[in-house]
C-alpha positions in Angstrom: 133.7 142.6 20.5 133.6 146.4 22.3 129.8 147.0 23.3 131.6 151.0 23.5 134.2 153.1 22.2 135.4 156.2 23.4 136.7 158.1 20.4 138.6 161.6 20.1 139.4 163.8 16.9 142.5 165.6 17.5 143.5 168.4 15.0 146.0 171.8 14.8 142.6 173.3 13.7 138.6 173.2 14.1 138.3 169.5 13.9 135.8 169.0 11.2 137.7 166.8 9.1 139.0 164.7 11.9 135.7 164.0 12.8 133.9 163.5 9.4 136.5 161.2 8.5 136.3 159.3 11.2 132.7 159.4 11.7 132.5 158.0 8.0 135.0 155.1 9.0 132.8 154.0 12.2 129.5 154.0 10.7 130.4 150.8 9.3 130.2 149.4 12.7 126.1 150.0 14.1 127.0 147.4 16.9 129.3 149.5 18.6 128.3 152.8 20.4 130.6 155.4 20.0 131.1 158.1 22.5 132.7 160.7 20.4 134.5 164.2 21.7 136.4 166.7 19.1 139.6 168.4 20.7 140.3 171.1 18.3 143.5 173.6 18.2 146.0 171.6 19.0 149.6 173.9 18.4 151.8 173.0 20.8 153.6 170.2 22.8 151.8 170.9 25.9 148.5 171.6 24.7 148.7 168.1 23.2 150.2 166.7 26.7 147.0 168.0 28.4 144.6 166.9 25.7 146.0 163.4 26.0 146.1 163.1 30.0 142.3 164.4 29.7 141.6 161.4 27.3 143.2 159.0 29.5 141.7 159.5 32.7 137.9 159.9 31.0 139.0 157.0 29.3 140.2 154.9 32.5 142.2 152.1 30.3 139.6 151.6 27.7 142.0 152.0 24.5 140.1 155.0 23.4 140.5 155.6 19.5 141.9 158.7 18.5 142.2 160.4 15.1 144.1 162.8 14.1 144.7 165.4 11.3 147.8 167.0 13.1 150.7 167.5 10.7 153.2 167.8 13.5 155.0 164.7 13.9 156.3 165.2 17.0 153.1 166.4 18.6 151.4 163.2 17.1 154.0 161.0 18.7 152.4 162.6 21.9 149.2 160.8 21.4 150.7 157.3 19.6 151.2 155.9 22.8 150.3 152.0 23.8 147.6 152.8 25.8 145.8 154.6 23.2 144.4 153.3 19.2 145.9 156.4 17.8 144.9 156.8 13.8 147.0 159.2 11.7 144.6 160.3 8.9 146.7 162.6 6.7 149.9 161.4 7.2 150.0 158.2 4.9 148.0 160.2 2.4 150.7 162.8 2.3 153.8 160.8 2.5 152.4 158.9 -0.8 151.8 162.4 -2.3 155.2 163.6 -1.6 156.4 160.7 -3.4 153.8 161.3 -6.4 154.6 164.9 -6.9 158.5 164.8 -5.3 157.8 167.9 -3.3 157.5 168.3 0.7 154.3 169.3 2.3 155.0 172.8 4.0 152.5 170.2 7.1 150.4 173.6 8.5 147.2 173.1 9.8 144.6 175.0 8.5 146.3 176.6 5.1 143.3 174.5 3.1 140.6 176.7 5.2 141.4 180.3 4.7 138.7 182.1 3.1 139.2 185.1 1.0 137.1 188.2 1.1 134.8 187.2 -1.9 134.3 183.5 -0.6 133.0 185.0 2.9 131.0 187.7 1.2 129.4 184.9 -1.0 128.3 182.9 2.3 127.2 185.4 4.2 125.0 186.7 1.5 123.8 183.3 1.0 122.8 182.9 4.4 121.1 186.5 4.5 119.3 185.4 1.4 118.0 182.3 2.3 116.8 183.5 5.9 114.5 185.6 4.0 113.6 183.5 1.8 112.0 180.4 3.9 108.7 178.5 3.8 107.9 180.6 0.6 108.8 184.2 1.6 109.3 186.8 -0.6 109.0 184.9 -3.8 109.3 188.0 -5.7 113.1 188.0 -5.3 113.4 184.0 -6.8 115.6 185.6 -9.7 118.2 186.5 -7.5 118.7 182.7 -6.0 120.9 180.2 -6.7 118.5 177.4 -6.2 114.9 177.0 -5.6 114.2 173.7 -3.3 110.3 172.2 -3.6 108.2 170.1 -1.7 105.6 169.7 0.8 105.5 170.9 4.3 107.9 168.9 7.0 109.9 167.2 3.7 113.3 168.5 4.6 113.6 172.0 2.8 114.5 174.4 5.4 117.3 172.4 7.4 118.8 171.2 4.1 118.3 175.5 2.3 120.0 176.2 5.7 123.1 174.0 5.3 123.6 174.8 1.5 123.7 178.4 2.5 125.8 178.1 5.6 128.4 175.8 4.4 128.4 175.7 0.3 128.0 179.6 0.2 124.6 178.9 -2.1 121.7 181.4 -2.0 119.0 178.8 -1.7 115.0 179.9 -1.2 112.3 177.1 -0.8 108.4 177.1 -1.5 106.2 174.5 0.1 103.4 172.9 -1.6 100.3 174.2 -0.3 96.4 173.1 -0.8 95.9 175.0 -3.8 99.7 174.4 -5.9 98.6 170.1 -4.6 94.9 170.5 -6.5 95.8 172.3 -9.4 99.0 170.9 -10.1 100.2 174.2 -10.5 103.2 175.9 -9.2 103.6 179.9 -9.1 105.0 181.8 -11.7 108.0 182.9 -10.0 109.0 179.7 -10.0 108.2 178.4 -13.6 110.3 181.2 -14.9 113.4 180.1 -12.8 112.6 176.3 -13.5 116.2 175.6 -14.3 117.2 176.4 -10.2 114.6 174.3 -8.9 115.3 171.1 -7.4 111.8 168.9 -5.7 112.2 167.4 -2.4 110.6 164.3 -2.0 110.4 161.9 0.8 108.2 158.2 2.1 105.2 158.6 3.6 106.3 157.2 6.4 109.1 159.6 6.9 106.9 162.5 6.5 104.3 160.9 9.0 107.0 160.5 11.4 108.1 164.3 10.7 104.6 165.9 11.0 103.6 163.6 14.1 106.3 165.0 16.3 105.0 168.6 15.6 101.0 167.9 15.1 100.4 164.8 16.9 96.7 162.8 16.0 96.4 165.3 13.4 94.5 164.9 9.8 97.6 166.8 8.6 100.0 164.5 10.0 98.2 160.9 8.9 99.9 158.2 6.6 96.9 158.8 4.2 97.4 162.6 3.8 100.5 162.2 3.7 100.7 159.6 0.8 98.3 161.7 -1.1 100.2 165.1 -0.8 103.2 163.0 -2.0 101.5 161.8 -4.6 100.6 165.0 -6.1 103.9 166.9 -5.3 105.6 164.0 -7.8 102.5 165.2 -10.6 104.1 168.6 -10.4 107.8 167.7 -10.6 106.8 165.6 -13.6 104.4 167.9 -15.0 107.6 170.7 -14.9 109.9 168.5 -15.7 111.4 169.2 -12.5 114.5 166.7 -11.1 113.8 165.1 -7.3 116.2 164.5 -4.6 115.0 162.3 -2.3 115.3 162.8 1.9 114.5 159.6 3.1 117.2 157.6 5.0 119.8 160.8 4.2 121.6 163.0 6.9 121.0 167.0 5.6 124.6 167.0 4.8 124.0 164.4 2.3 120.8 165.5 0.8 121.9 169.1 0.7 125.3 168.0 -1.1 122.6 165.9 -4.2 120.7 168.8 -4.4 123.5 170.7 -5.3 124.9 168.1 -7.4 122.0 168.2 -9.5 122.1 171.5 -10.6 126.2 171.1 -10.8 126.3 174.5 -8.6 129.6 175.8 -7.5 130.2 176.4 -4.2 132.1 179.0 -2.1 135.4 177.5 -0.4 135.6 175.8 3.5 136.5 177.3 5.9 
């Protein structure tokens, strides 16, 4: 069994679907360290030539895995070479689908990414939005947001507010649960009267120990026992206001961002 890979994600454009693919395949395997690089923009004969005599001399005869998303046959017949483990992700998928829907792929990189005008508007909107809208800023303007994310300090909300806005075009503000919303089992009126945007954010208390520790280390704040408590009374709220929970714990951002949105079945602006 390979202690190592090297892996590559080749692709005609930025690369991000090369590599989530293929990131999703290899996380089946936790024995095997993967040393992963993304070679994006690959349009021509020779740019693939030099991509692929850069990957075999970092590689030095390792059988480096490569995937690919080019649609170029002749430019992946560059990289399906012995001395490689070359993976074509699209092309089986779009052979069958030429046979399902008797039509040719027009095979161009990119055509699935183009933004229009609106869609980029949207997401940079979003991503003004929720900027000024962190840690429980300007609460005043919470009828203007898409969502409303809840939860204690350190459970997650501004990473995962900053990746629904960045790449789902969603105008996300989050509120943490202070001292006095914890006690009273209360939350602001700003956010009862939006209560059908507002998703909790809930984690262990483990997780959130971990969290606090790295920022406030010995700290009453960051103990188990504080934080089991504040947990505690952050799920009395989202009970009392009926309020649905996504939980962090164990999830990449991508993942917990993408439930959150799920939960509120938001639409979201277009990749790019």
């Amino acid at each position: 069994m390979w202690k190592s890979k090297d892996v590559y994600y080749v692709s005609g454009n930025t690369g991000i679907l090369a590599k989530d693919m293929g990131k999703a395949l290899l996380c089946q395997f936790p024995e095997v360290n993967f040393n992963e690089e993304r070679i994006p923009f690959i349009r021509t004969e020779s740019q693939a030539k030099k991509a692929l005599e850069r990957i075999l001399q970092q590689s030095a005869g390792r059988y480096p895995i490569i995937f690919s998303t080019l649609f170029s046959k002749n430019l992946n017949k560059i990289f399906d070479i012995p001395e490689v483990e070359f993976l074509n992700i699209c092309d089986h998928f779009l052979v069958r689908l030429e046979e399902i829907l008797e039509a040719k792929a027009i095979r161009e990189p990119g055509t699935a990414r183009v933004m229009d005008d609106s869609a980029m508007n949207k997401r940079v909107n979003a991503i003004h939005y929720s900027i000024a809208h962190d840690d429980g800023t300007a609460t005043q303007d919470y009828d203007e947001a898409d969502l409303i994310i809840v939860g204690v300090s350190r459970s997650g909300k501004t990473p995962v507010s900053v990746f629904l806005a960045t790449q789902m075009g969603i105008k996300t503000a989050n509120f943490p649960l202070v001292d006095d919303n914890l006690h009273s089992c209360r939350l602001p009126p700003e956010i009862i009267r939006n209560k059908s945007r507002v998703v909790g954010l809930s984690t262990t208390p483990e997780m959130l120990n971990s969290f606090r520790e790295k920022r406030y280390q010995g700290s009453t704040y960051a103990k188990i026992a504080t934080c089991s408590t504040e947990l505690k009374q952050s799920d009395q709220i989202f009970l009392k206001y009926q309020i649905p929970v996504v939980f962090s714990d164990g999830r990449s951002i991508e993942e917990t961002a993408t439930q959150v949105a799920q939960e509120l079945k938001l639409k979201t602006a277009p990749d790019h």
